[in-house]
C-alpha positions in Angstrom: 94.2 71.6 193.6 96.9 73.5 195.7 99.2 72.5 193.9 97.8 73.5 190.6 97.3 76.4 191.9 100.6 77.1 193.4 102.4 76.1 190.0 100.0 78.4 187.6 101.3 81.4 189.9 104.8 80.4 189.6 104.1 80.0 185.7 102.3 83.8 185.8 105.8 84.7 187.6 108.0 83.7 184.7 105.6 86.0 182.4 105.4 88.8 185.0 109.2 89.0 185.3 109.3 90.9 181.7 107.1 93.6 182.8 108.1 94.0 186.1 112.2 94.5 184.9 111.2 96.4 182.2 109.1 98.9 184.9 111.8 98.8 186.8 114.7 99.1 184.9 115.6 95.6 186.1 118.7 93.5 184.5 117.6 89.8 183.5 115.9 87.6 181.5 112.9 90.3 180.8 114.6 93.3 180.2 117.2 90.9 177.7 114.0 90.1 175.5 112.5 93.5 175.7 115.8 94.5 174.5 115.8 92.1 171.8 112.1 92.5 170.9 113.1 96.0 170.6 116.6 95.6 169.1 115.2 92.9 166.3 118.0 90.3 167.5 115.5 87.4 166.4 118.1 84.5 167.3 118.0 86.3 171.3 114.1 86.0 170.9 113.8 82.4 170.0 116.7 81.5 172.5 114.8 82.9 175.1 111.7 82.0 174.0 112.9 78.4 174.1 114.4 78.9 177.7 111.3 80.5 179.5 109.0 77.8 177.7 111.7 74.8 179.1 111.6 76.5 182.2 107.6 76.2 182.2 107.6 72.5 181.0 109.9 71.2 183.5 107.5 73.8 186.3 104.8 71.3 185.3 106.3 68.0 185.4 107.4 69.2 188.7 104.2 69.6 190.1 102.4 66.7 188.0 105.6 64.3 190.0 104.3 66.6 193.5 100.6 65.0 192.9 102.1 61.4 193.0 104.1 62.0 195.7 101.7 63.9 197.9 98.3 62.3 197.1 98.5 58.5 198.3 95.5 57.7 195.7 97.6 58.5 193.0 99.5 55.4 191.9 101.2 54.2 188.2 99.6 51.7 187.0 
C-alpha cells in the first residue's frame, strides 16, 4: 500500500504543479497551460494535456512493475 500511496502523491504533484507556478509566477509546464488555457492556443492544450496524462500512465506502470519487484508473492503467471 506504500507504494500506492507514494505514486497517488507523485500523480497529485503533476496536478499541483499548475497552481503552484501559476501562484508563483513559476516558468514550466503549468504556467505554459495556464497561459494557453488563457490565450485559447487549443493545439498547446491538447499537447500538454497528452504529455502530463503520458507522464501519469508511465507513473503507474512504474509502480504496478515496483509491486512485482518488491512483493515476493507477486509472480506472472
Amino acid at each position: 500500500p506504500m507504494v500506492t500511496v507514494i505514486g497517488l502523491n507523485m500523480v497529485g504533484l503533476i496536478g499541483g504543479a499548475v497552481v503552484t507556478e501559476t501562484v508563483f509566477s513559476l516558468p514550466g509546464v503549468g504556467t505554459l497551460l495556464t497561459t494557453s488555457i488563457l490565450g485559447k492556443d487549443f493545439p498547446m492544450v491538447q499537447g500538454l494535456i497528452v504529455e502530463i496524462t503520458f507522464a501519469v500512465v508511465v507513473l503507474n506502470l512504474v509502480i504496478d512493475l515496483l509491486y512485482g519487484a518488491l512483493d515476493p508473492r507477486i509472480k506472472v503467471a
